[in-house]
C-alpha positions in Angstrom: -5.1 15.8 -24.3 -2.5 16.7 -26.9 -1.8 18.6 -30.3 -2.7 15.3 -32.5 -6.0 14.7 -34.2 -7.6 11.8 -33.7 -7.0 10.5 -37.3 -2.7 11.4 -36.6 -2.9 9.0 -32.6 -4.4 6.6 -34.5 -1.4 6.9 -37.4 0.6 6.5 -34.1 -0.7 3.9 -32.7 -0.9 1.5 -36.0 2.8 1.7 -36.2 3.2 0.6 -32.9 3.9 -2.9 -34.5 6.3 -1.3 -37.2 8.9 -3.9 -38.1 11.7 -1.2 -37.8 12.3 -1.5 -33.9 14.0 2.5 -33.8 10.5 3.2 -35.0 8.5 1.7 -32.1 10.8 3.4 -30.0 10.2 6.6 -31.4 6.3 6.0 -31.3 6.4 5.0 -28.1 8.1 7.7 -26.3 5.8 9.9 -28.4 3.2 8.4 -27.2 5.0 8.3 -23.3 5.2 11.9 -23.8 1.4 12.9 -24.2 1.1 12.1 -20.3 -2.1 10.1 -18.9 -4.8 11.8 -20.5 -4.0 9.4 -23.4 -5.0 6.4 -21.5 -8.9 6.2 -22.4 -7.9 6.6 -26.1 -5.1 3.9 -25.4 -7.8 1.6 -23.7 -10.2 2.1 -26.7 -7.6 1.4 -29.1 -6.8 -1.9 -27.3 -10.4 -3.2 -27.4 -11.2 -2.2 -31.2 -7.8 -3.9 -32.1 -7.7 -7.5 -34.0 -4.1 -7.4 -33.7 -2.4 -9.0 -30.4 1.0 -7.3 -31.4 -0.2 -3.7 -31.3 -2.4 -4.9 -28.1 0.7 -6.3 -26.2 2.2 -2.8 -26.8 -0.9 -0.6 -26.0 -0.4 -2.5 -22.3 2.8 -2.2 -22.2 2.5 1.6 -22.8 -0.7 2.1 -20.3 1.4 0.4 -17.6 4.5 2.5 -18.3 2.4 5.6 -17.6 0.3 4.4 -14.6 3.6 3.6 -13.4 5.2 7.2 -14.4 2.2 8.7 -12.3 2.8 6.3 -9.1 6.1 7.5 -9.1 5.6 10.8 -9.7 2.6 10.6 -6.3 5.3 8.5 -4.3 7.9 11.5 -4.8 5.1 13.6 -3.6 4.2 12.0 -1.0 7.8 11.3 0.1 8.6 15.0 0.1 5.5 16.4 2.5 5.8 17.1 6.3 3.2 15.1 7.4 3.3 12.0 5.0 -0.4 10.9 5.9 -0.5 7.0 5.5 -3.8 6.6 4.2 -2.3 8.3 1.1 0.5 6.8 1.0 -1.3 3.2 1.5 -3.7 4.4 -1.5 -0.3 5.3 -3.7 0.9 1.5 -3.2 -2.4 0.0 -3.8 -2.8 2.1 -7.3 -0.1 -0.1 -8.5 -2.3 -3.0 -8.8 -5.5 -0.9 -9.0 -4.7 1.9 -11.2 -8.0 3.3 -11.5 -8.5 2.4 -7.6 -9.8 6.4 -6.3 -8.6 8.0 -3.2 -12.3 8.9 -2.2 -13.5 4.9 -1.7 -10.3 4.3 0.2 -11.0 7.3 2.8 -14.9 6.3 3.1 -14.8 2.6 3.6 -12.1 3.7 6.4 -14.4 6.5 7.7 -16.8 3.9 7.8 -14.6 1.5 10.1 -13.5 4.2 12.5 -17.2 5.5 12.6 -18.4 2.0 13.8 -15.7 2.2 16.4 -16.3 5.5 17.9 -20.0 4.4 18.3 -18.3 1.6 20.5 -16.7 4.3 22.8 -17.7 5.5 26.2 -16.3 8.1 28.0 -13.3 7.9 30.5 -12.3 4.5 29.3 -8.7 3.8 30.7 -6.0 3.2 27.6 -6.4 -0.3 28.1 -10.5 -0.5 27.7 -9.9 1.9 24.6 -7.4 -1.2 22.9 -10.3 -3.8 23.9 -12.8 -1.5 22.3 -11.3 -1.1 19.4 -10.4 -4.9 19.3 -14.1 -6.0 19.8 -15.3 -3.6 16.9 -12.1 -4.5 14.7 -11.8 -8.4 15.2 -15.4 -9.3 16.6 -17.7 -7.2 15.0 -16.3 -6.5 11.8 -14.6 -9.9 11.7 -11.1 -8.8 10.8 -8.5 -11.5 11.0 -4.8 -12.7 10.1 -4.4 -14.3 6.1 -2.4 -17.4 7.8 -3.4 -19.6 4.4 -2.2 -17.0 1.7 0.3 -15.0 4.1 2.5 -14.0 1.1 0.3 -13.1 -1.5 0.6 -9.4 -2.9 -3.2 -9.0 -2.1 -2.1 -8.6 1.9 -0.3 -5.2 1.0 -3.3 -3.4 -0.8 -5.4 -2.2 1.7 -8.6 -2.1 -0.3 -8.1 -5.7 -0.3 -7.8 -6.2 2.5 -11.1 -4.0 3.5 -13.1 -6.4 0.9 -11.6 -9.8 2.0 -11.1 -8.7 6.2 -7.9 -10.5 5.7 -4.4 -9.0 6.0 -0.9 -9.6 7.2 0.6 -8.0 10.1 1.6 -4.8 8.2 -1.7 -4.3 6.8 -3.8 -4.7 9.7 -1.8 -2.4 12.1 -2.8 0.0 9.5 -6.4 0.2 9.7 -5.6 -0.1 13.3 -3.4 2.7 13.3 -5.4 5.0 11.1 -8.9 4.2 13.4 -6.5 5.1 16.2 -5.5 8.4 14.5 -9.0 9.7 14.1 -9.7 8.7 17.7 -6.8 10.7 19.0 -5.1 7.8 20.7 -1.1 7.9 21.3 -0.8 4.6 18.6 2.0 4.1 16.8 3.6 1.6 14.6 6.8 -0.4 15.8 8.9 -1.9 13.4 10.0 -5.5 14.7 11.9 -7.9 12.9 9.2 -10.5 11.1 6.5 -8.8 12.8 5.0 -5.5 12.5 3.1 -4.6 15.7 1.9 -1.3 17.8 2.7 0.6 20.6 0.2 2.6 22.8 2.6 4.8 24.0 1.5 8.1 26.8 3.3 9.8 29.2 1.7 7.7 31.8 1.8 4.1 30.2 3.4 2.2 27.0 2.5 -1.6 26.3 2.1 -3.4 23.0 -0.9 -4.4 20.8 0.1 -7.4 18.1 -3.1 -7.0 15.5 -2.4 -10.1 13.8 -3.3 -12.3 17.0 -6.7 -10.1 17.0 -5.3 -7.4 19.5 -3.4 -9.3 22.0 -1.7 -7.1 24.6 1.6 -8.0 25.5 4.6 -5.5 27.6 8.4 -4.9 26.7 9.4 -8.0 28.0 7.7 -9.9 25.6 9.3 -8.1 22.9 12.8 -9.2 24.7 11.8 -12.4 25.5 10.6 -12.8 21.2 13.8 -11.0 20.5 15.8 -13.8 22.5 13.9 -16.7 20.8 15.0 -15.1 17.5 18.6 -14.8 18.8 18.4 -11.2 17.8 20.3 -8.1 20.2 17.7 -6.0 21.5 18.0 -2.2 19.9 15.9 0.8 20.6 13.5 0.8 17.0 12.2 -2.7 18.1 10.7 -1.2 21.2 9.7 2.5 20.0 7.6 4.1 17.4 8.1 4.1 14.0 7.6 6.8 11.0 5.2 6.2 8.1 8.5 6.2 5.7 9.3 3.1 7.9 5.5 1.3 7.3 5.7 2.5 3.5 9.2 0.8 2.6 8.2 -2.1 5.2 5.2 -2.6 2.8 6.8 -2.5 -0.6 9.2 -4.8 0.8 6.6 -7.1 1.7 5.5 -6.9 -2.3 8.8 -7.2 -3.5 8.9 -10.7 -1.6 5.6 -11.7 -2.4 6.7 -11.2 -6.2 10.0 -12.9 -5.9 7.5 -15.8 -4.7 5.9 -15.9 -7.4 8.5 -15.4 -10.1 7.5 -11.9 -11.0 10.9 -10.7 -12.0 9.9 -7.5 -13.8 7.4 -6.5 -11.1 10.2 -7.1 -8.2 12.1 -4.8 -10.6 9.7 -2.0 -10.1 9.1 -2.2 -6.7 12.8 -1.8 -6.4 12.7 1.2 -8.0 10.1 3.0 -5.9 11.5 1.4 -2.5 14.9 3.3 -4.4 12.9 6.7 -4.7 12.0 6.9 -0.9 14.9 6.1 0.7 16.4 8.8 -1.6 15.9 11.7 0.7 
């Protein structure tokens, strides 16, 4: 974990409370420094402690270097070729769910896509594969749109969203879209102003599938005609596929608003910051 001994971190951490501020500094980015192996010996610190000074600190410090790490993944993430979105859904979640493994994520979705391919028959046109999906998805499994808390930042962690079977738009076009992936369906997401829906897009047929109305399949025109009501000029991205950059910065976006809802200045703060580190490519 570091050079120290146990007896000179916990010299360390008692004068994280020092009245001389330059020292707290100094303790702190020494403490910054050792990297997140230090977090168990933080967390242990923070329960033996009487003092709610040196506490607020200790969680100040943890979250400064879960944050450091979900940067350091995003960056990671951000500069592969493929940019899988299950990982990249698994880096946003970690920032409410620090300890939240990548593992539990990949099986419960394993577990969803399994339960759909079960549901599959051979030869089923493109159309019978969407209804498939959707009676596993929204009848069986009972997933369906948060209407009643459509803001709160719970709808952008997908392992939420697996334990409640309630999502927004965004969220649920993801499971969608990663149960599509497995399944080697042409499914991809499309990024439409206040809505997030998919595409099933061949060289034979292309139609729309809006996962927060359970599945409903609707054609281009529908997307003109929404467009219209909107009083919004048609352009290409609102009626073709989108990357999973696009569904990652949609989704922090959606947190950033979900904080600003609820006064979270600091947190809208941070998710600036990482919506800053992917768009700088």
């Amino acid at each position: 974990m570091s050079d120290l001994t146990p007896g000179e971190l916990n010299a360390l951490v008692s004068l994280l409370d020092d009245s001389d501020r330059e020292v707290r500094m100094h303790v702190r980015d020494r403490i910054i420094s050792l990297g997140n192996d230090i977090i168990p010996f933080l967390e242990k610190k923070w329960e033996n402690s009487f003092n709610p000074d040196i506490q607020k600190e200790i969680e100040e410090l943890v979250h400064d270097l879960q944050f450091s790490l979900l940067k350091t993944r995003l960056i990671d993430w951000r500069d592969t070729d493929d940019r899988d979105l299950l990982t990249g859904l698994w880096i946003i979640n970690t920032y409410q769910y620090p300890d939240l493994e990548y593992s539990k994520l990949n099986a419960e979705m394993h577990q969803i896509y399994f339960d759909v391919w079960t549901a599959f028959k051979n030869d089923l046109t493109p159309y019978e594969q969407v209804r498939a999906i959707n009676n596993v998805l929204f009848n069986t499994l009972r997933f369906s749109a948060n209407t009643k808390n459509f803001h709160s930042p719970a709808n952008s962690m997908l392992s939420s969203v697996l334990d409640s079977k309630r999502g927004n738009p965004l969220t649920l076009c993801s499971i969608y879209l990663l149960v599509a992936k497995k399944l080697g369906l042409p499914i991809y997401g499309v990024n439409l102003p206040n809505l997030f829906v998919l595409t099933y897009k061949s060289s034979d047929v292309t139609f729309y599938i809006n996962a927060f109305n359970k599945g409903l399949i609707f054609s281009r025109k529908d997307i003109f005609n929404y467009l219209e009501q909107l009083k919004i000029e048609p352009k290409d991205d609102y009626f073709e596929p989108c990357a999973h950059l696009q569904i990652m910065l949609r989704m922090f976006r959606n947190l950033e608003n979900s904080f600003e809802k609820l006064g979270e200045a600091d947190k809208v703060q941070e998710i600036k910051e990482l919506i800053a580190l992917l768009n700088d490519q």
